[in-house]
C-alpha positions in Angstrom: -91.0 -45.1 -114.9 -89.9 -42.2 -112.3 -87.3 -42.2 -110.1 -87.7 -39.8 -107.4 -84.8 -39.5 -105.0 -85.8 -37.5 -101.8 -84.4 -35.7 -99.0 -86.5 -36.1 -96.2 -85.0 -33.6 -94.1 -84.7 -30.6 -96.5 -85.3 -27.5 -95.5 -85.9 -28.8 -92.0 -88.7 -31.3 -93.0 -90.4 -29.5 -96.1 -88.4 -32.2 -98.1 -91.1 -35.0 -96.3 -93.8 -32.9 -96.4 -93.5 -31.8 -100.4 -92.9 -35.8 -101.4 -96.3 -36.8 -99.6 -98.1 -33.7 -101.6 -96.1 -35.3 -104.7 -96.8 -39.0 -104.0 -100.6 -38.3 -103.4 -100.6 -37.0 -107.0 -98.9 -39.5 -108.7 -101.1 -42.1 -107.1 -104.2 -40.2 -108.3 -102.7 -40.0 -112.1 -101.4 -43.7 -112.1 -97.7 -43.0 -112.2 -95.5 -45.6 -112.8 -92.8 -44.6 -110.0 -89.9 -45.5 -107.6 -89.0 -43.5 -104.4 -85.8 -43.5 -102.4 -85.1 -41.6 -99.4 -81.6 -40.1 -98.6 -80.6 -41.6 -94.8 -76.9 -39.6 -94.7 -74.7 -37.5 -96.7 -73.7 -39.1 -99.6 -76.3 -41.5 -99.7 -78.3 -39.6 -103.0 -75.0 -40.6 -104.8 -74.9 -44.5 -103.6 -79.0 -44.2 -104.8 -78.5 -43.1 -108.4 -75.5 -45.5 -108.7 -78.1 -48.0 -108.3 -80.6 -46.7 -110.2 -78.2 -46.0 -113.1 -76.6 -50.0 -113.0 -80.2 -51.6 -112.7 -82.4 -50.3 -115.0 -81.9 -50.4 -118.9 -82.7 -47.6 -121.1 -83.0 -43.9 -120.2 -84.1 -43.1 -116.8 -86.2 -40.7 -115.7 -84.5 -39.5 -112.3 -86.3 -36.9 -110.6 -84.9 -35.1 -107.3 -86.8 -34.0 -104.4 -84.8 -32.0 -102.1 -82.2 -29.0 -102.6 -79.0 -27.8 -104.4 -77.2 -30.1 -102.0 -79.2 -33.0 -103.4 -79.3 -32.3 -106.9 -75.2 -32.2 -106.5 -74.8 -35.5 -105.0 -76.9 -37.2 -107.7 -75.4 -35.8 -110.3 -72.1 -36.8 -108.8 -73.7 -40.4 -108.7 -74.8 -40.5 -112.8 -71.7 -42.1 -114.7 -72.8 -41.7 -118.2 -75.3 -38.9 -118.6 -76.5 -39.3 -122.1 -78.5 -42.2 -120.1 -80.4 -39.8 -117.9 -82.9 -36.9 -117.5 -83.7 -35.3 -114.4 -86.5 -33.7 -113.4 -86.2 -31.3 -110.2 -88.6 -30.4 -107.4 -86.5 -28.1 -105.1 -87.4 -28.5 -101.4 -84.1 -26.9 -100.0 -83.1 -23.5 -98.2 -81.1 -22.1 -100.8 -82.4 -23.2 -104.4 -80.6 -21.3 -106.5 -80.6 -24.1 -109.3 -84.4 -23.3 -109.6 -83.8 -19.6 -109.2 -81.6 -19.9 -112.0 -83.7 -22.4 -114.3 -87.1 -20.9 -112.9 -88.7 -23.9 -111.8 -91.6 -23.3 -109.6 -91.6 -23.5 -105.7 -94.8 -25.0 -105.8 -94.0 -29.1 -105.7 -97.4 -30.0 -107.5 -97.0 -27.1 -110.5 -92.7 -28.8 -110.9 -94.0 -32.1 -110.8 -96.0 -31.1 -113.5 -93.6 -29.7 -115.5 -91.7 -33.6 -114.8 -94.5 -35.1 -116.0 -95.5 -32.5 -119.4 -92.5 -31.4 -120.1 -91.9 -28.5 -122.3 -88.5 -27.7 -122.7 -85.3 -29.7 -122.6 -81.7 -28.1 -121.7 -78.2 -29.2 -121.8 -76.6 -27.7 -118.8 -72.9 -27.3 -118.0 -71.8 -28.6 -114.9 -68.0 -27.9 -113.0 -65.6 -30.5 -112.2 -62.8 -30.2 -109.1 -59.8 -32.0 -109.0 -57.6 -31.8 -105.7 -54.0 -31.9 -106.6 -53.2 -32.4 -102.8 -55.5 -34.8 -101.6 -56.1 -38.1 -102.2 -59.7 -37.5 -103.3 -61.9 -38.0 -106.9 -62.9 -35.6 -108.7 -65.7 -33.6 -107.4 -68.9 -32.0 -109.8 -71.0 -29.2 -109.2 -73.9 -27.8 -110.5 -74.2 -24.0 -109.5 -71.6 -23.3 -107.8 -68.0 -23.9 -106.0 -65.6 -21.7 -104.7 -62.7 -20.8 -102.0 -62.1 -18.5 -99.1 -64.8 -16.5 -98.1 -68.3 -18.0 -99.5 -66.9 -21.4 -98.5 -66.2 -20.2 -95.2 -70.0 -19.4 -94.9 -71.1 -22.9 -96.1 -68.9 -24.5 -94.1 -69.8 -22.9 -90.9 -73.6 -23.3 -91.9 -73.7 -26.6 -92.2 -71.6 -27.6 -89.0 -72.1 -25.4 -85.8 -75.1 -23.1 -86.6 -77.2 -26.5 -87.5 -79.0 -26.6 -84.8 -80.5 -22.6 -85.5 -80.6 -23.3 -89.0 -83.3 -26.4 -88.0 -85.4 -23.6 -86.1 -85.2 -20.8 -88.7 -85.9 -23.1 -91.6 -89.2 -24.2 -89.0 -90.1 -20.8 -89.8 -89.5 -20.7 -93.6 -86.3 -18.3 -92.6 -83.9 -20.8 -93.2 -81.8 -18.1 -95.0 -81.2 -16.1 -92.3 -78.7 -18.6 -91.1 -76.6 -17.5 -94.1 -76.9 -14.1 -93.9 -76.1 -13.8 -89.9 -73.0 -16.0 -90.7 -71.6 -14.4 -94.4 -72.4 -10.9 -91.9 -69.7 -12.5 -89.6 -67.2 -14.1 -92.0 -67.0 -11.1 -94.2 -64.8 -9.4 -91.3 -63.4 -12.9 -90.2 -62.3 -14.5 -92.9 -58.5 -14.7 -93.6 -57.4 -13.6 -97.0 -55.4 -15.7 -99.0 -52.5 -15.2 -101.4 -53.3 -17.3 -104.9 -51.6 -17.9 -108.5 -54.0 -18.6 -110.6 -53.6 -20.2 -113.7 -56.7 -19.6 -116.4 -57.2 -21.9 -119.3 -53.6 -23.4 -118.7 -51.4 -20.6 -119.6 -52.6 -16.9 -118.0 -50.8 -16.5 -114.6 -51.6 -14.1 -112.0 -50.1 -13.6 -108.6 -52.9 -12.1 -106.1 -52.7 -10.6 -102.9 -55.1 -10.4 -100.2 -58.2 -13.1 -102.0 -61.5 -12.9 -100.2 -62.7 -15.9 -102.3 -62.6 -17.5 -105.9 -65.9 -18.0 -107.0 -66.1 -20.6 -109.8 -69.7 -19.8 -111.2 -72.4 -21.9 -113.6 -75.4 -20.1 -112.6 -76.0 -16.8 -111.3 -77.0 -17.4 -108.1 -75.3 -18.8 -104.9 -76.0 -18.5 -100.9 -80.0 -18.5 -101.6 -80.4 -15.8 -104.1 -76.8 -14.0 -104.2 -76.0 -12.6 -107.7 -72.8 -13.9 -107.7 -72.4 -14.2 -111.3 -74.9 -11.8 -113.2 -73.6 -13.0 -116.9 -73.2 -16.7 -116.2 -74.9 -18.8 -118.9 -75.2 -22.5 -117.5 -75.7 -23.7 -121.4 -72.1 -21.6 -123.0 -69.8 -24.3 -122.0 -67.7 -21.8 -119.7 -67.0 -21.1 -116.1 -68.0 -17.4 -114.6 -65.4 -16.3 -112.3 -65.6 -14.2 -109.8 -62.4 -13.1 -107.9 -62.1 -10.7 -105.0 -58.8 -9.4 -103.8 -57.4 -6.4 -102.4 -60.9 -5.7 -101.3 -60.1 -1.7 -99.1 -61.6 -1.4 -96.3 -63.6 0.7 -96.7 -65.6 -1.6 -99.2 -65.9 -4.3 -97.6 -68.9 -3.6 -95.7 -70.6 -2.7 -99.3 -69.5 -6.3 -100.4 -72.6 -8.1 -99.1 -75.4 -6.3 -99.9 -74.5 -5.3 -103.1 -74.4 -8.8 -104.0 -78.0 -9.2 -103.4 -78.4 -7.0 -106.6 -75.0 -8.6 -108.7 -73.3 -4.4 -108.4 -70.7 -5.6 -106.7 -68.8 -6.4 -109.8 -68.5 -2.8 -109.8 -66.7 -2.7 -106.7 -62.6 -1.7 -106.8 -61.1 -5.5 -106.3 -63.3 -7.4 -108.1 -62.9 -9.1 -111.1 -64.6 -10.9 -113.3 -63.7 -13.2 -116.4 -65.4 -16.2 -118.2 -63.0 -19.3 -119.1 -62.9 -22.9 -119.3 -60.3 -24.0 -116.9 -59.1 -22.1 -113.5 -56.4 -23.3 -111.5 -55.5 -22.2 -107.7 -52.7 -22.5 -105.6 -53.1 -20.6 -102.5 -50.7 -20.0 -99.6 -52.5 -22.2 -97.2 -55.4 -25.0 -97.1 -59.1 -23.2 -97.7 -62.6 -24.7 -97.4 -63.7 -25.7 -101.0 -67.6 -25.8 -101.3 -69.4 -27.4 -103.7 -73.1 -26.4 -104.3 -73.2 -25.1 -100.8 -71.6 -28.1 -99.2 -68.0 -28.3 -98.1 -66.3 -31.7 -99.2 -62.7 -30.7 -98.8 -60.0 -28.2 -97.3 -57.5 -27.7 -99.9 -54.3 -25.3 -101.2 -54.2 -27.2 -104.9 -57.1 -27.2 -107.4 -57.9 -27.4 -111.1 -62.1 -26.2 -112.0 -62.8 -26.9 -115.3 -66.3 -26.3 -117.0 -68.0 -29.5 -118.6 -70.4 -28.5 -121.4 -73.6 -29.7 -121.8 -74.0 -32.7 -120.7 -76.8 -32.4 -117.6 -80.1 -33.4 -119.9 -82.8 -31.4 -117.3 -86.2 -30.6 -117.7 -87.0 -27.0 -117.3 
């Protein structure tokens, strides 16, 4: 039994479109399946929840939709040794298919659900807010502060409406790029101490953004993280601070290509733990969404626990 949990609206529609190309298939081969549609945010974690207390033995849960998705459902799974996803990205961004090399076609990932060939343990990240009365959060690609937040956040509330016409198009990217364009000279830095692995402290001046990595990729295709190893039980930070001037129009595109950890005020640094107390409430994202704004956080890497077919 398969238990596909699907974003109908992903990607502007595509989500709908892929599951009936994916439905007509497993119809064809006789597959034994379930299939819930996501109504809200949120709503892929109440799903799982479900599926997780109501059906014995290890389930096969496979997500339809994008990195948004895949992090609300693996925020609904409780114990994961119980589990095994399958994924069929559908979204804008997909950078946790970038990263795993799943394909974009929906029939040639289904059929790597259904005959798989490789099994992988993937880390995933864990937030804790120290000043909000809020659980724990997990990601799977990505989180971070300041800057790359600010884009997410703006993205997913007031440029909606042109991300729904671009996404029509299959330019759904765009979006991100016109708004990281604006926020990289509108974003406010931030003073942080940050506290890695519980006892290295560091006073910055001037942070862009914290970027708390698992995979490489974030923002549909940026090589945030070029090292980051999703299986190594660690957390691939990338901190910018103190960015000049003159460099900060270079920032962007040389993301695209993962050089700008060349750049004067960035730094990078693998660990297990990170923990951030800024000098005024940021936007946190989490896979691309924005769940909280917050001054107080601990990120700590959890190894290996995501069971995933790749």
């Amino acid at each position: 039994m398969y238990h596909f949990i699907i974003n109908p609206r992903a990607s502007s529609g595509k989500g709908i479109r892929y599951w009936w190309t994916v439905k007509q298939e497993l119809d064809r081969l006789n597959i034994s399946y379930t299939a819930s549609f996501t109504k809200k945010m949120g709503h892929a974690m109440e799903l799982v929840r479900n599926i997780c207390q109501n059906y014995e033995g290890i389930k096969n849960i496979v997500v339809l939709g994008g990195d948004g998705t895949f992090n609300e459902v693996i925020n609904g799974i409780d114990v994961f040794e119980k589990v095994l996803l399958g994924y069929i990205p559908s979204g804008s961004s997909n950078d946790l298919a970038r990263s795993l090399k799943i394909p974009k076609n929906p029939l040639k990932a289904l059929s790597n659900v259904l005959k798989p060939n490789k099994f992988i343990h993937l880390d995933y990240g864990e937030i804790k807010f120290y000043d909000k009365e809020l659980g724990s959060r997990k990601f799977g690609c990505s989180s971070g502060i300041g800057y790359d937040a600010n884009v997410c956040y703006e993205a997913q509330s007031s440029s909606s409406k042109l991300k729904a016409k671009l996404n029509q198009i299959s330019a759904g990217k765009l979006v991100y790029l016109m708004i990281a364009i604006k926020q990289l000279f509108s974003t406010k830095f931030i003073d942080a101490r940050v506290i890695v692995d519980g006892y290295k402290q560091t006073e910055y001046k001037k942070v862009l953004l914290i970027a708390n990595m698992i995979h490489k990729f974030a923002g549909g295709g940026l090589m945030m993280a070029p090292s980051a190893d999703p299986t190594d039980g660690k957390l691939s930070i990338c901190l910018v601070h103190d960015l000049p001037k003159a460099l900060v129009a270079l920032f962007l595109p040389s993301i695209i290509f993962g050089k700008h950890i060349h750049l004067k005020g960035v730094e990078t640094f693998n660990c297990s733990s990170i923990e951030i107390i800024s000098s005024r409430e940021s936007s946190i994202h989490t896979d691309g969404e924005v769940p909280a704004f917050s001054s107080h956080l601990e990120v700590r890497c959890i190894p290996k626990k995501i069971r995933m077919i790749i």
